[in-house]
C-alpha positions, 0 to 999 in steps of 0.5 A: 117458695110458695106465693103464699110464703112469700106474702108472708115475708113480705108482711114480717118485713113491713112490721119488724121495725115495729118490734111488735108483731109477733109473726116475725118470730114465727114466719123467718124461723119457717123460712130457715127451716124450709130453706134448710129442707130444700138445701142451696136452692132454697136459700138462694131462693130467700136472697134472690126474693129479699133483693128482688123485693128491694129493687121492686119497692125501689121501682115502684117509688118511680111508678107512683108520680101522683103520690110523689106530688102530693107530699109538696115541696122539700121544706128546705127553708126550714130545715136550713134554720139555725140558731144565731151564732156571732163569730169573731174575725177569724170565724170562732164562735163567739156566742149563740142564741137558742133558737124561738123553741129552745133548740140549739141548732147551729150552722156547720160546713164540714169540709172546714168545722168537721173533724175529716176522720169523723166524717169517713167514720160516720160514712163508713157506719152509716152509708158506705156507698154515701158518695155515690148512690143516688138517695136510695142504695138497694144493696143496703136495703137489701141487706137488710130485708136478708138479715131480718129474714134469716135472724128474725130481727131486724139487724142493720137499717137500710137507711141511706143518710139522705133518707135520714136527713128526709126523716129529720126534715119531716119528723114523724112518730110512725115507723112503717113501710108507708113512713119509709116509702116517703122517706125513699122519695124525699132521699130521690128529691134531695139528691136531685135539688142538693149536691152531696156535701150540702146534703152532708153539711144539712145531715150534720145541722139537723142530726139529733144528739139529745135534748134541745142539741141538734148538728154536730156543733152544738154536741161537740160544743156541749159535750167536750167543750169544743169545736168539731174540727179536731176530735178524739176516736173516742168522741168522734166514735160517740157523735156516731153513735149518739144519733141512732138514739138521741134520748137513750144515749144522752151523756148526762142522763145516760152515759153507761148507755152512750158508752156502751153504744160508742164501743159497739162503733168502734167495733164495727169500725175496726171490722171495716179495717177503718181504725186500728185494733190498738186506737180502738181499745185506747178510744174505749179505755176513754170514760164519757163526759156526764154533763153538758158544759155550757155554750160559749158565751164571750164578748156578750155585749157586742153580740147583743148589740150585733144581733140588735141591729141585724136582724136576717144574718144566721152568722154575723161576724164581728172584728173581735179576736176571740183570743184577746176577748177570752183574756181581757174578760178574765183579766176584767174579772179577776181585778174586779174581785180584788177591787170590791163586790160593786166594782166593774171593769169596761176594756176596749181594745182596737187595730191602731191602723183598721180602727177595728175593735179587737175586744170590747169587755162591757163589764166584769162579770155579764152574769152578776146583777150586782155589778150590773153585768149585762149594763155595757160600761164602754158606751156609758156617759161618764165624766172622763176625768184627766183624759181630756188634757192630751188634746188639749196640749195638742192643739196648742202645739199646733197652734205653735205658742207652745213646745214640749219643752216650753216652760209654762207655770204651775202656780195659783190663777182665777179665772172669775169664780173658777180657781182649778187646783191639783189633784193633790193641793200643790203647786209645782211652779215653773215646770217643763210642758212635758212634765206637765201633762205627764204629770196631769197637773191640773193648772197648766192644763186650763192655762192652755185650754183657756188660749185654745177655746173650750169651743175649739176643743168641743169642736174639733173633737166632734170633728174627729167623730166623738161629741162631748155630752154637756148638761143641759143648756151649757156651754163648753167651758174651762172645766171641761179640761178637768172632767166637767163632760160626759163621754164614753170608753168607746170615744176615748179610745177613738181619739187616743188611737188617732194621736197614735195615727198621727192626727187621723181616725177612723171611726171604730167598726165592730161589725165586719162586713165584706163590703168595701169599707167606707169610713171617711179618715177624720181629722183629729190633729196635725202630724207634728202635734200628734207626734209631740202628745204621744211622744210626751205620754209614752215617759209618762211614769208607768204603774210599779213593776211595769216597763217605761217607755213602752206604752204612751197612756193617760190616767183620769179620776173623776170628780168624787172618785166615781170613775177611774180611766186610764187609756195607752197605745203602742204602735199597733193598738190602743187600749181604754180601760174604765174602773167604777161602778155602775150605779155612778156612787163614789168609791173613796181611793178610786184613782185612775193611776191605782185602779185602772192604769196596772189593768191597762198595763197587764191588758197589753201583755195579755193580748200576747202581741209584742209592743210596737214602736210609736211612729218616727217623727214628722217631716219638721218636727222640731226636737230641741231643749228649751234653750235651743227653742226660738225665743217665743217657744222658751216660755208660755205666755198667757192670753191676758199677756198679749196685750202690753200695758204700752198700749200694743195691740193683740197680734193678729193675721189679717190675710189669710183669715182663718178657715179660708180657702185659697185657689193655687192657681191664683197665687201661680202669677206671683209665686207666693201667698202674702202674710199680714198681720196687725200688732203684736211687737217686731221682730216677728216670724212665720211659721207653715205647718211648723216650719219658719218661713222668714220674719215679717218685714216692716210693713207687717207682711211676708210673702210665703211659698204655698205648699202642696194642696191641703189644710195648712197651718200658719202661725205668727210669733212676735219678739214676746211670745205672742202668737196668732194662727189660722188654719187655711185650705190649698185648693 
């Protein structure tokens, strides 16, 4: 071959990618022609001149070190930019957000997001000597100078996928010999600075599918709906495909293209014997998708309030189940349509053990304004109704005046200007305190809170994370057991999973981290006391057609039927549900037994978890019938009734004083911690964290064992049901 012919090879090779020089069509049928003339000489001649131009291009990128380093460093940074995604504990995507110039683009790792029979398929199509060649494989380029010489076109690429990744790390619009040198170069830098799978997992990111979707995820989501992990031959055969062309091939403009392209894979796969001839011609009978579906966008709420706070993550991960959050979004939906067009639904639920919210379902519908989706109902301020009342009655079981099965009157009382009334404008008389707060009277309730101290209750439901919101300048009063409070879904279900934790919470985590957990466990109420609130809540009467005994809740209405709560535990999660609507106007016949308890109730058979038992009792609780209850226990005496009108004084400890804190050591030389009291009316007992400890003697003093280090609670009953407790730390 002439030095002259082979220039003008070379020339029709540099500018067939083009399709545009004319001299293609000319010079390679020539060269067939003489090398028909000059029979095997000359044709061996051509393949020996086609390789030997290829290792000669490949040498020369070596040689030119003052070109290589004017191209700068690899825009490796940039390249890396993703598109924010939130994924729930488990790593499923929950939702994504575009990145600043529209383009989906999301992080992939394809040893455990990629389908393994796609990746040997793409390998297999695009860059069979992938795993070993070192950014540049010469055999394929010279394949392909061959086959642009004997066919006068081009017929396969050269292109190794490192060079193709080069390409999308640096897009350029000019398809030349120089465009392609450059490429060649960055291939050799990435396989310098890259291992081959991180090569593989920034191809996968970054490989164009049409459109605005860049990566494998974002077309695999788009285009069927799902993750990459487990696809089709024939969806996996299209992915290989669509990047050759993106715009040519897109699925919703052009899918006889696309589907035209996916079968010429397949066949080239069955000719590289990597399918079966049958799968193959099942995979082509399968029609291709006409229309991108929608990115996933579940639990909205939490991501935009996670990306709020983060702001340097690519993925941030939440504790949420992407299971139970997709059910109980569908369940908030749906009951929302059968309650009425300005109606929405706020569900959070959490891991009883972690505190981790397991969902969190804002509102009905995200999308709706006319439920104002996008308002998040969980951490709206709302008067919570009833709610409030189980803390109530817990704290009055531990102060000891009062058991589940003490008798306490549901009857008429004032209280100055306040006289608190049923819901239904009845009076029940003498009742069990257990079927006073199953049944939420309303009496009863403020009977307990007033011998409590609405500021005992504020302040020991701060002390377990939650602060109540009042009106500006008010006090805690009595009507804060009724409801005359703001507080959100999100605190409620921290107080009611802490009665299912016997008395401890942990304050709610939505965002996971890998750090070591510091959440400091609060005090909410003692074990005994918690024990006895969620043993009375779980016979509370449940919805119609709902199992009994199996879901320890409460229900609460607000004042003008304006929010409707109703919140239960098992003994694995907690759940909180609030129906409403948005804008606070009242809904006549809202009520939180109708509306939100059947939506409780179906929420925990939807997480498709079965129910837990609730905890064993304490160590000294006391489980008796009214008549074996000692004498002070049988009956509640109200706080106007501990002074006589013989002139006996209110019962008091005078030693310990409440909240005191006492050195062990300094009680070791006795033994035992005295007890004095003042008052009240002989025979008295003492009672330690629920425990009788003897009775006080004529002097009005016991001597005590002290128990362990820890919180301990004292309580002095006398011979008529007064009693007076304090609260005191061993140290």
């Amino acid at each position: 071959m002439s030095g002259d012919r082979l220039t003008r090879l070379l020339s029709s090779l540099r500018g067939a990618e083009r399709r545009s020089n004319p001299e293609v069509a000319t010079v390679a049928p020539g060269l067939l022609r003489s090398a028909r003339n000059d029979g095997w000489k000359g044709w061996w001649w051509i393949k020996t001149t086609a390789i030997v131009s290829a290792v000669l291009v490949i040498a020369a990128i070596g040689a030119i070190a003052a070109y290589v380093a004017s191209l700068g460093p690899l825009p490796l940074d940039e390249a890396r930019r993703t598109s924010v995604s939130v994924v729930d504990r488990q790593g499923k995507l929950l939702r994504a957000y575009a990145m600043a110039d529209g383009r989906w683009r999301l992080p992939v790792d394809a040893q455990t997001q990629v389908d393994p029979r796609y990746l040997t398929q793409l390998i297999a199509y695009e860059d069979k000597r992938f795993w070993s060649h070192r950014g540049v494989d010469p055999w394929a380029i010279g394949r392909a100078a061959l086959q642009l010489a004997t066919h006068g076109q081009i017929v396969s690429g050269g292109s190794t996928i490192t060079m193709q990744l080069a390409r999308l790390m640096e897009p350029r619009r000019e398809r030349s010999l120089s465009a392609k040198l450059r490429q060649m170069v960055r291939a050799i830098e990435l396989e310098r600075t890259l291992s081959k799978p991180q090569i593989l997992d920034l191809y996968l990111a970054l490989a164009p599918y049409g459109g605005n979707l860049e990566g494998i995820r974002a077309a695999s989501i788009a285009y069927f709906g799902k993750e990459p992990k487990r696809l089709t031959l024939a969806e996996s055969a299209l992915l290989v495909a669509i990047p050759q062309s993106p715009e040519r091939r897109r699925l919703d403009r052009h899918p006889a293209t696309a589907q035209a392209a996916r079968d010429r894979v397949l066949t080239r796969l069955v000719e590289d014997q990597v399918v079966s001839t049958e799968d193959a011609a099942q995979a082509r009978a399968v029609p291709v998708a006409r229309a991108r579906k929608p990115m996933p966008v579940l639990a909205p709420h939490s991501a935009d309030q996670a990306t709020a706070v983060i702001k340097d993550k690519p993925v941030i991960r939440l504790t949420l189940d992407a299971g139970i959050q997709h059910a109980l979004e569908a369940l908030a939906r749906d009951r929302a349509v059968a309650l009425g067009p300005d109606i929405s639904i706020g569900i959070v639920a959490v891991d009883n053990e972690t505190g981790d919210v397991l969902a969190h379902v804002g509102s009905a519908d995200y999308f709706d304004d006319r439920r104002a989706g996008q308002v998040d109902m969980t951490r709206a301020v709302r008067s919570p109704g009833s709610t409030l009342k189980p803390f109530i009655y817990g704290l009055a079981f531990e102060d000891g005046f009062v058991h589940p099965e003490s008798l306490i009157d549901d009857r008429p009382v004032r209280y100055g200007a306040y006289a608190p009334e049923n819901f239904d404008m009845t009076f029940q008389g003498t009742v069990p305190v257990r079927k006073a707060l199953q049944l939420s009277l309303n009496v009863p309730a403020i009977e307990l809170l007033d011998r409590v101290g609405p500021h005992r209750l504020a302040s020991r439901l701060k002390q377990a994370g939650v602060g109540l919101v009042l009106p500006k300048d008010e006090a805690p009063g009595l009507a804060m057991g009724l409801g005359g409070v703001g507080v959100r879904l999100t605190d409620l279900v921290q107080l009611f999973s802490g009665v299912a934790r016997l008395g401890s919470v942990v304050p709610l985590r939505e965002i996971a981290s890998d750090a070591k957990d510091e959440r400091e466990t609060l005090r909410l109420l003692d074990k005994v006391a918690a024990w006895q609130v969620g043993n009375v809540l779980l016979g509370t009467p449940p919805p119609d057609n709902a199992a009994r005994n199996q879901i320890a809740f409460k229900t609460g209405t607000s004042y003008g039927y304006r929010d409707a709560w109703s919140v239960g535990f098992d003994g694995r999660m907690t759940i909180g549900v609030w129906v409403g609507r948005p804008d606070g106007a009242p809904v006549p016949g809202l009520i939180g037994r109708v509306a939100a308890a059947p939506v409780l109730f179906d929420a925990f058979a939807r997480t498709g978890q079965l129910r837990a038992p609730l905890p064993k009792p304490p160590r000294g609780t006391l489980i008796a019938g009214n008549a074996q209850l000692p004498l002070p226990l049988r009956r509640f005496r109200p706080a106007g009734e501990l002074v006589r009108a013989g002139g006996e004084q209110a019962l008091k400890i005078q030693f310990p004083l409440n909240g005191s804190r006492i050195d062990a050591l300094s009680q070791a030389s006795t033994g035992a911690l005295p007890v004095k009291v003042s008052g009240g009316v002989l025979p008295m007992t003492v009672m330690v964290n629920g425990l009788s400890a003897g009775e006080i003697d004529g002097r009005r003093q016991r001597l005590i064992a002290p128990p362990g280090p820890g919180f301990v609670r004292l309580t002095v009953m006398d011979a008529v049901g007064a009693a007076a407790t304090v609260v005191v730390r061993i140290q």
